[in-house]
N, C-alpha and C positions, 0 to 999 in steps of 0.2 A: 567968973564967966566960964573958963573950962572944965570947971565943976558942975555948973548947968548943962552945958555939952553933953559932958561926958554920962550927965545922968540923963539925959536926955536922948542920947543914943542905946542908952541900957533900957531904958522901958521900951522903944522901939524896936530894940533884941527881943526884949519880951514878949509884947503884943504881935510880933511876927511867928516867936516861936511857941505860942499860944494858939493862934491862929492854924499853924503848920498842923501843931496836935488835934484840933477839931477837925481839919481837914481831913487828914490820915483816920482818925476813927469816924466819920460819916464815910469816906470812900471805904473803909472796913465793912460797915452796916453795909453799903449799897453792895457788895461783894457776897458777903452772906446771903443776903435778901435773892439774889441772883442764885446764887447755889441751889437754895432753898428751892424755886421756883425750877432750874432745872430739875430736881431731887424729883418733885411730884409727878411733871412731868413723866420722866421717866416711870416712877409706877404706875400712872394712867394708862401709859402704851404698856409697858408688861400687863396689865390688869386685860387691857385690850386685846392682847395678842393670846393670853390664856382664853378665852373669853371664844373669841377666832378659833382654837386650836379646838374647845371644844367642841364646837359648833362640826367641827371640820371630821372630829372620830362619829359623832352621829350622825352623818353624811358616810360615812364608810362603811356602819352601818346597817344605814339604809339600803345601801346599791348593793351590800354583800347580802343582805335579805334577798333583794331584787335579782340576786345575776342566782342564787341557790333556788328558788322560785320559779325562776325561768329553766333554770336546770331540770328542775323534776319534771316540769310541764312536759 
């Protein structure tokens, strides 16, 4: 009988700390998966902010045409 117990609390060791290791490697996955997602993120807005900048020196320019233009006038 304490031999059935005793094996019987041993697979329950098991199937807990089986369990345990799925858990920690899907909470691993979702962890990546998140990184990942900030990862892009963040080069979307640098892509965005390059993107902005340049927009921003052919706006400089322009008004630097504009104010040399006005100058000579």
């Amino acid at each position: 009988m304490r031999a059935k117990i005793a094996a019987d609390i041993n697979t329950l060791k098991a199937d807990v700390a089986h369990k345990k290791h799925d858990l920690d490697a899907k909470r691993a996955q979702n962890y990546a998966d998140q990184l990942e997602w900030e990862a892009n993120v963040a080069i979307d807005y640098a892509a965005a902010s390059i993107q902005q900048a340049e927009w921003a020196v052919l706006d400089a320019i322009v008004a630097r045409a504009d104010a040399q233009k006005a100058k000579a006038s």
